[in-house]
C-alpha positions as CSV (number, residue, x, y, z in Angstrom):
1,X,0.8,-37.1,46.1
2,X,1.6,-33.4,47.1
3,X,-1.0,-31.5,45.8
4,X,0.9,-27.8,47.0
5,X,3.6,-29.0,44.5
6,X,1.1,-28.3,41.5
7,X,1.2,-25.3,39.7
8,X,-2.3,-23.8,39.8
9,X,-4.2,-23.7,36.7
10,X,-7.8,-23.3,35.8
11,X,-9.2,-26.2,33.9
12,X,-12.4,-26.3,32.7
13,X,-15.5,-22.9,32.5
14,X,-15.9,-20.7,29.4
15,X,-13.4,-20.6,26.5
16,X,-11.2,-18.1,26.1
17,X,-9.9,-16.5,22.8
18,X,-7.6,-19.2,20.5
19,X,-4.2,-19.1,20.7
20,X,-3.1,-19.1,16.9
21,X,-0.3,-20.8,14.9
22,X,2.2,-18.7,13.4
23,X,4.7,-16.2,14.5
24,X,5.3,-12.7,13.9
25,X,7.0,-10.9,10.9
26,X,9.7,-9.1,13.6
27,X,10.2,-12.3,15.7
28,X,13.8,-11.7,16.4
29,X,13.0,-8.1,18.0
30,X,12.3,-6.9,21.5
31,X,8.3,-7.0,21.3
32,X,7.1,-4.1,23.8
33,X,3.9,-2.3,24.4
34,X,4.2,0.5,21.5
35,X,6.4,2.6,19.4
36,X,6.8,5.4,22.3
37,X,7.6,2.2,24.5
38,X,10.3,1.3,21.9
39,X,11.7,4.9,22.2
40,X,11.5,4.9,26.0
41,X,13.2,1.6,26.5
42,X,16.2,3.1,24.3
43,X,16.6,6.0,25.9
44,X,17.2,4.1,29.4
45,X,19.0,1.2,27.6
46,X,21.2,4.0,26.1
47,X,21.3,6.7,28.5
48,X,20.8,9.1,26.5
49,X,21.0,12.7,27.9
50,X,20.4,14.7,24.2
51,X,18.7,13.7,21.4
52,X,18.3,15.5,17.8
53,X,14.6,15.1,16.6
54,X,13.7,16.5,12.9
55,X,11.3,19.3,12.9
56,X,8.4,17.1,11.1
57,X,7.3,14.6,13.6
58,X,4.6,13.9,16.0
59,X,4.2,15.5,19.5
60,X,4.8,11.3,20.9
61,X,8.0,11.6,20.1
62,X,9.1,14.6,21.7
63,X,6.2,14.4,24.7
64,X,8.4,10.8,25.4
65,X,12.0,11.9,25.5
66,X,10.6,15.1,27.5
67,X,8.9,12.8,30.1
68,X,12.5,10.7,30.4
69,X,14.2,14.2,31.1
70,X,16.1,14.0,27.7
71,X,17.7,17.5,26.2
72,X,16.4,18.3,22.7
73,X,18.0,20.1,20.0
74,X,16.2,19.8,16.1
75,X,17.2,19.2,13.0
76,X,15.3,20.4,9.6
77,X,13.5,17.9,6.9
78,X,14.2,18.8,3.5
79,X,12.9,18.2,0.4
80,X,12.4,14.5,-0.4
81,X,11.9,13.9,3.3
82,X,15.6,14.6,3.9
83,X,17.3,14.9,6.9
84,X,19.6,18.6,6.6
85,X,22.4,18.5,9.6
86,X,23.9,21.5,8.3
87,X,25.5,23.9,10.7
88,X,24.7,22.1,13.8
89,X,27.0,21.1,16.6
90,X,26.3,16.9,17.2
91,X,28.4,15.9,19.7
92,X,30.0,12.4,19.8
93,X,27.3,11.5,22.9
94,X,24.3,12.8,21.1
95,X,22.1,10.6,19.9
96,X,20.0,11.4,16.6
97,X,16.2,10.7,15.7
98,X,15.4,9.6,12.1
99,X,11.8,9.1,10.6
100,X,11.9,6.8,7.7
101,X,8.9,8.9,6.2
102,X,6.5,6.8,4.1
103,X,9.7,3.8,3.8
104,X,11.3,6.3,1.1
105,X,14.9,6.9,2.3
106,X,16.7,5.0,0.2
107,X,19.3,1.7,1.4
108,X,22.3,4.1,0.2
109,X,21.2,7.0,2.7
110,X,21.0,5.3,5.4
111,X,24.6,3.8,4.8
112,X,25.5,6.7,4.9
113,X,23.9,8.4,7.0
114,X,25.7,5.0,9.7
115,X,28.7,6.3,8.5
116,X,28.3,9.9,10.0
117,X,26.4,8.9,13.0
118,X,27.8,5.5,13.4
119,X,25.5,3.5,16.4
120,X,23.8,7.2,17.3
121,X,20.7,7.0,14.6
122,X,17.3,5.4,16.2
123,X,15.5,5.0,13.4
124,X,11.9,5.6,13.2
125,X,10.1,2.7,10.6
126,X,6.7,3.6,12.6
127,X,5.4,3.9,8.4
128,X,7.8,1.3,7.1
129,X,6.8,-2.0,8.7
130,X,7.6,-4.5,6.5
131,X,11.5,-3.3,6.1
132,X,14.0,-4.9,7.5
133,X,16.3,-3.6,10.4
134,X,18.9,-1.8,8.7
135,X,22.7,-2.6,10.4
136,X,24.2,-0.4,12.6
137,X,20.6,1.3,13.3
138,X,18.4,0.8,16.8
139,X,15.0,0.1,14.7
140,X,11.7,1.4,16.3
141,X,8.5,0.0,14.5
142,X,4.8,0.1,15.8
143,X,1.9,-2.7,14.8
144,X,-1.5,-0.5,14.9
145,X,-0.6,1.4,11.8
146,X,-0.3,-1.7,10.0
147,X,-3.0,-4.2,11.3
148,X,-5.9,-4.1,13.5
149,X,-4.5,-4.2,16.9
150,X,-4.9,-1.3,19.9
151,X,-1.0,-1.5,20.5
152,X,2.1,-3.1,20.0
153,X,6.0,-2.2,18.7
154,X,8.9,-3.7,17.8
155,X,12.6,-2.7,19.0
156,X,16.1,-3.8,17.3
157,X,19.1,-2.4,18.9
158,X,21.9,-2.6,16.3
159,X,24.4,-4.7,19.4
160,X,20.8,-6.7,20.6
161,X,21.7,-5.4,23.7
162,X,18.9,-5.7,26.4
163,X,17.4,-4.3,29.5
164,X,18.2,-6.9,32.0
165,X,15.5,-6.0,34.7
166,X,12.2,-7.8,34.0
167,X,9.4,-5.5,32.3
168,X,5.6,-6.0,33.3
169,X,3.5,-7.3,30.5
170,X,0.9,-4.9,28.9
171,X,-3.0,-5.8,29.2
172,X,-4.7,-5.1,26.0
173,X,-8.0,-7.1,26.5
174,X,-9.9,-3.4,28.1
175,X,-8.9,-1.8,24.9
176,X,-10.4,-3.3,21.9
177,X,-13.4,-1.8,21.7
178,X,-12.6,0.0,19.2
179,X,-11.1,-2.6,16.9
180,X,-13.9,-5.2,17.3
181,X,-16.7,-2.3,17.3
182,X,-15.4,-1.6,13.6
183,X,-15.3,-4.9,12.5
184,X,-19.2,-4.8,12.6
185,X,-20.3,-1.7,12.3
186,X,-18.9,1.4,11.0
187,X,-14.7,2.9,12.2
188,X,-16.8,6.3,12.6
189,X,-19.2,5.0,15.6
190,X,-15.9,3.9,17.3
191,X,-13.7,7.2,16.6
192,X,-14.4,8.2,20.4
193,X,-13.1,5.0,21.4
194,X,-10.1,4.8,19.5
195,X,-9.2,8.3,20.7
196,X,-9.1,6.9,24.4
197,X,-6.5,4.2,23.5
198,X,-4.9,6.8,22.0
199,X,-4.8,8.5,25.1
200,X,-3.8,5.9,27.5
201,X,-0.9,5.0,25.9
202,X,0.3,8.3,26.4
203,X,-0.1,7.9,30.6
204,X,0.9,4.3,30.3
205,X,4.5,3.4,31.5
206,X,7.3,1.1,29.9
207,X,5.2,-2.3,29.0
208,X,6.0,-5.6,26.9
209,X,4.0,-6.3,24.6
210,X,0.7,-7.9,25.8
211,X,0.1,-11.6,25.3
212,X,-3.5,-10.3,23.6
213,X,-1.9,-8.7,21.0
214,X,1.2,-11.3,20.1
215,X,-1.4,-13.9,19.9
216,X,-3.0,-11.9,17.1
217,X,-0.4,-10.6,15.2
218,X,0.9,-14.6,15.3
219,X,-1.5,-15.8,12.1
220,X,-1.7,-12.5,9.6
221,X,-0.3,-13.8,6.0
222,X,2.7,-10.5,6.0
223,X,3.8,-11.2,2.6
224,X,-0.6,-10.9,1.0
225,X,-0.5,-7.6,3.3
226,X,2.8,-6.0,2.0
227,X,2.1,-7.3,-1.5
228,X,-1.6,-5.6,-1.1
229,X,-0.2,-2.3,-0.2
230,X,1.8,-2.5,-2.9
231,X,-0.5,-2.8,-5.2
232,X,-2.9,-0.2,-4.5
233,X,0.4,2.4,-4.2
234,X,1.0,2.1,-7.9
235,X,-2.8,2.0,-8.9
236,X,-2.7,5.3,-7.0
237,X,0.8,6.7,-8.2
238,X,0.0,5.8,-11.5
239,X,-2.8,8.2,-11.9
240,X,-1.6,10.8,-9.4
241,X,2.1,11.0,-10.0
242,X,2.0,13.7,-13.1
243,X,0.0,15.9,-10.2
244,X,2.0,15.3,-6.5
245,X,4.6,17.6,-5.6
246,X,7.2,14.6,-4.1
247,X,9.1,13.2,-6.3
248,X,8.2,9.6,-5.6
249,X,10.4,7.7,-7.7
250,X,10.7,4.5,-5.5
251,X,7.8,2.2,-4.5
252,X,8.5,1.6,-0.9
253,X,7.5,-2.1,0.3
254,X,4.1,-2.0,2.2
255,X,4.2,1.6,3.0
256,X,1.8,2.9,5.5
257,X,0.1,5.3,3.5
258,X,0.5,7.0,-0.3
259,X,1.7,10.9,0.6
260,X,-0.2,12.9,-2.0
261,X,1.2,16.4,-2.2
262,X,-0.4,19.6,-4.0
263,X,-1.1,23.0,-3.2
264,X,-4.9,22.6,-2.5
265,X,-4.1,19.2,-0.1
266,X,-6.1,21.1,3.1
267,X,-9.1,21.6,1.0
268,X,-8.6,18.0,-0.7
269,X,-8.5,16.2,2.7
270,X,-11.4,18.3,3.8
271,X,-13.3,17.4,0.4
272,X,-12.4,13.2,1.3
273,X,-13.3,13.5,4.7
274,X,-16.9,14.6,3.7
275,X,-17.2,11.6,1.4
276,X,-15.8,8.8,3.7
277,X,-12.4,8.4,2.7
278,X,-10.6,9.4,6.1
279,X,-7.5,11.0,5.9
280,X,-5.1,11.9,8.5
281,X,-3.2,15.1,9.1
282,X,0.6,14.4,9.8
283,X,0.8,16.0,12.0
284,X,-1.4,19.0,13.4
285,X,1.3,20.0,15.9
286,X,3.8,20.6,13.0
287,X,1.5,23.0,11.5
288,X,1.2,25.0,14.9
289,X,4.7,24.9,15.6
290,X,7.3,25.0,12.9
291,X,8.1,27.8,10.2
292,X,5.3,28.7,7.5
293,X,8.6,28.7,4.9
294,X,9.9,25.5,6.1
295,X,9.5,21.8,4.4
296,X,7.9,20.7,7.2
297,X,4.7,22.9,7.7
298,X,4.3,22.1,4.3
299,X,4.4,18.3,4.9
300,X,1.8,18.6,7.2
301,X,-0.2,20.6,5.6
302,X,-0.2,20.0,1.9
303,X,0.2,16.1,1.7
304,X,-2.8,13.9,2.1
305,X,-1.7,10.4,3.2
306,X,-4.2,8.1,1.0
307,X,-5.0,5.0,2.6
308,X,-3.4,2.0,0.7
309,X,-3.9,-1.0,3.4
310,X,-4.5,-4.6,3.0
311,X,-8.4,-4.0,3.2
312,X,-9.1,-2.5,0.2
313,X,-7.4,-3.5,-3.4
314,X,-7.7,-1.7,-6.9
315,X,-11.4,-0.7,-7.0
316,X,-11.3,1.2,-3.8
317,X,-8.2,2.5,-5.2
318,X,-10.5,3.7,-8.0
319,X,-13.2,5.1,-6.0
320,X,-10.3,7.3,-4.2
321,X,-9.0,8.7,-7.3
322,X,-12.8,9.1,-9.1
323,X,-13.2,11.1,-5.7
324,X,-9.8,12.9,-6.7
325,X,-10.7,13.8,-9.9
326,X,-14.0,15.6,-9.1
327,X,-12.0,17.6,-6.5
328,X,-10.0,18.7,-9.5
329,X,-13.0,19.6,-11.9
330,X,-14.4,21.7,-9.3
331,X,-11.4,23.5,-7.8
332,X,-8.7,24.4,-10.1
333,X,-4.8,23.0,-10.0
334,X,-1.8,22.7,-11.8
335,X,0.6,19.8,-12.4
336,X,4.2,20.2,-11.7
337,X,6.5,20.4,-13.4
């Protein structure tokens, strides 16, 4: 027998990680490296030479379409997270960046919003994972706001049109340390950690995503997860909802995080922070940059995004909002309304 005809494979030594059952809850996307790989991957699937990005948003965004030489022009968020195209010149080439804040815009919007923009919206679900790809829409989602993973994102094109050059698989295995660190000790210990992924996938070019991180995100039950974060957004809305500021009148499936809203929100996060319950700030470059007057610096800095994941259910819910209602006793505020 020919020996050199075999395909070399190692047999035998240590075992490696298990490759688990399942399959993934976007299977029928392009699965790529993260959500700033989803947006990079567009823009040279695209060609796009000018893109509209709303004033709210992370620096990500805008440091991506910079680094692919992209023109940008902005738009304003309004109230209820809505986009406001008023008075601006969109060109039939120009392509237009929408963040599907929290998962509230509703099914009818985003019709709509087809209709005006037909095949020129990329639509950011980075905080709507469990929604499906809307028609007509290229459909960015990302998997380490949802589950605990270092990196990973989904891409839809709306014509599942492709690159046709092959693209280099990620590696993910250096990058867990702060994933596993937490799962035995405490998320704080590895906050140095996780700011180093953070920072590589910045540097990091156009990947696929890794096998490391498929083979995770295989065996997670999706439909416990999305029903979970259900669940703990109305144990939260139902107590909060006479005091937040947004008009939340739809429960979004699976949101990322509950967007609390009130006048005090920079003090209230700072008040959390101190007792464990970490909030982010979304995001600190909005606050530097746009108008004090404008809907967007008060996004970022009034709302507290209250953590609502498939770790915790209704009596962490209730710790959060005992928490809540001491900040309240001890610092005046007013409902609205």
């Amino acid at each position: 027998m020919n020996t050199s005809l075999i395909k070399k494979k190692e047999i035998g030594g240590y075992i490696e990680l298990e490759r688990y059952p399942g399959e993934p809850y976007h299977k029928n996307a392009i699965a790529l490296n993260s959500g700033r790989d989803c947006l990079k991957y567009l823009i040279r699937l695209r060609k796009i030479q000018t893109i509209f990005l709303p004033d709210y948003l992370c620096s990500v965004i805008y440091e991506t379409c910079k680094k692919e030489n992209v023109a940008i022009k902005y738009y304003s968020i309004g109230e209820n997270f809505l986009p406001d195209f008023k008075n601006l010149e969109i060109k039939d080439s120009d392509f237009v960046y929408v963040i599907n804040y929290y998962g509230l815009l509703s099914e009818q919007f985003l019709a709509k919003l087809n209709g005006t923009f037909p095949h020129r919206i990329i639509l950011d679900n980075s905080q709507a994972f469990f929604l499906k790809p809307q028609k007509g829409f290229d459909v960015i989602y990302t998997c380490r706001k949802f589950f605990g993973v270092p990196d990973g994102g989904y891409l839809y094109t709306y014509d599942k049109s492709k690159i046709e050059s092959k693209i280099e698989l990620a590696k993910s295995s250096p990058h867990f340390a702060h994933i596993l660190g937490r799962f035995e000790s405490n998320g704080s210990e590895y906050y140095k950690e996780s700011g180093k992924n953070e920072k590589r996938l910045e540097i990091e070019d156009l990947r696929a995503m890794s096998k490391l991180t498929a083979n995770l995100l295989n065996p997670i039950d999706y439909q416990s997860a999305l029903e979970k974060r259900l669940r703990n957004w109305l144990t939260l809305d139902s107590s909060l909802r006479k005091f937040n500021l947004l008009d939340l009148t739809v429960s979004p499936l699976g949101s990322y995080m509950y967007p609390f809203m009130i006048e005090q929100g920079k003090e209230l996060k700072s008040f959390l922070i101190k007792h464990s319950i970490y909030v982010p700030t979304l995001w600190p470059n909005t606050i530097e940059e746009a108008k004090s007057n404008s809907w967007a610096y008060r996004y970022a800095e009034l709302i507290v995004p209250l953590p609502i994941d498939q770790r915790y259910d209704k009596s962490d819910m209730n710790v959060i909002l005992i928490l809540i209602d001491d900040f309240f006793h001890k610092q005046p505020t007013t409902t609205k309304g």
